[in-house]
C-alpha positions in Angstrom: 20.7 4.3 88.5 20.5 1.0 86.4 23.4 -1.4 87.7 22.2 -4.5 85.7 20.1 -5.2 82.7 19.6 -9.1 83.6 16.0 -10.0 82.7 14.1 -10.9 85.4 10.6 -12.6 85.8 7.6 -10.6 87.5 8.2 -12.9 91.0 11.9 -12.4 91.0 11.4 -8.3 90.4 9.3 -7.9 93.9 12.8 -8.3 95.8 13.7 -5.1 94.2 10.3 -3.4 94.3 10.9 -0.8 97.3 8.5 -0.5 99.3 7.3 3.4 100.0 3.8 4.0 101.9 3.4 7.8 100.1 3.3 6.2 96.5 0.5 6.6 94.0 0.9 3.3 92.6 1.2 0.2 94.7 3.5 -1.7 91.4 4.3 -5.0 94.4 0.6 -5.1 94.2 -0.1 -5.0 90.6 2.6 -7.5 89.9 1.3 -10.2 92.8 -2.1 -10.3 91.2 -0.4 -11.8 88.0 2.1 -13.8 89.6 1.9 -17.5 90.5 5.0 -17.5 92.6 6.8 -15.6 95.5 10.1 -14.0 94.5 12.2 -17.3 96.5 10.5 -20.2 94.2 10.9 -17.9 91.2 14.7 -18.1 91.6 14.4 -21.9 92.6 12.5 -22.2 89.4 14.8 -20.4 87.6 17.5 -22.2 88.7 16.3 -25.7 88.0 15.6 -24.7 84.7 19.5 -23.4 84.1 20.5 -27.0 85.4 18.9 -28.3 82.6 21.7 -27.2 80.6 19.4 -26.6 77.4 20.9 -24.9 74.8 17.9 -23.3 73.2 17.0 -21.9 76.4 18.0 -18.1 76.3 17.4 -16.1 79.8 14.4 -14.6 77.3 12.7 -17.6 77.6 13.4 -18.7 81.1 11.9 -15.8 82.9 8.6 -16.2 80.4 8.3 -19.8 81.4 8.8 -18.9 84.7 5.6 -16.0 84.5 3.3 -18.0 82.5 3.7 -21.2 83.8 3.3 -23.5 80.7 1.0 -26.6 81.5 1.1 -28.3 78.4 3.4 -28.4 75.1 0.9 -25.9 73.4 1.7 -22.8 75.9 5.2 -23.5 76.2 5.6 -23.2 72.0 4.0 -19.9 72.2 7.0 -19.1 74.5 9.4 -20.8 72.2 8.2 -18.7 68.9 11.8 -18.2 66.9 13.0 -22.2 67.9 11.5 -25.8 67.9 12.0 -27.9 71.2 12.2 -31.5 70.7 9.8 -33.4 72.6 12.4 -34.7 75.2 13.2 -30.9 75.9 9.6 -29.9 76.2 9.2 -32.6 78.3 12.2 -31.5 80.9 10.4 -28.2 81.1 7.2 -29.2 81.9 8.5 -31.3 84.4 10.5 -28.5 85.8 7.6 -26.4 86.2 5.1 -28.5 87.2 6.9 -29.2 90.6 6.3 -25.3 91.5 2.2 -25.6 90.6 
């Protein structure tokens, strides 16, 4: 039964991921090989990027930072598609993210 449709980033979906030993698929598995945090410093992350109070940042854009982990202004304007982030903003981000690397 779906009892929220919040997006979440791959990291922050492991809390929910239960665990069963007679499954085909091991999806905690799959997701951990493509994740570059643990499901505690995703929400962190996500959290210090909400503080930053930016108003172009839609949740849709917060969990993809959070998965791909922008190093420079180029990867975080692939993220940012549909709006143009000022330099001060794309700066804040970057900062943001670099203290999880």
């Amino acid at each position: 039964m779906i009892k929220n449709t919040k997006p979440l980033s791959m990291a922050e979906s492991l809390e929910f991921i239960k665990k069963t030993e007679d499954s085909e698929v091991d999806v905690a598995g799959f997701i951990k090989k493509f994740t570059k945090l643990n499901h505690k410093e995703a929400k962190e992350l996500r959290k210090k990027l909400e503080d930053l109070d930016l108003m172009k940042m839609r949740v849709e854009y917060l969990v993809k930072v959070i998965d791909l982990m922008p190093e420079n202004s180029e990867e975080l304007n692939k993220i940012f598609v549909d709006v143009s982030l000022d330099e001060d903003e794309t700066k804040k981000i970057l900062e943001t993210v670099k203290e999880f690397k």
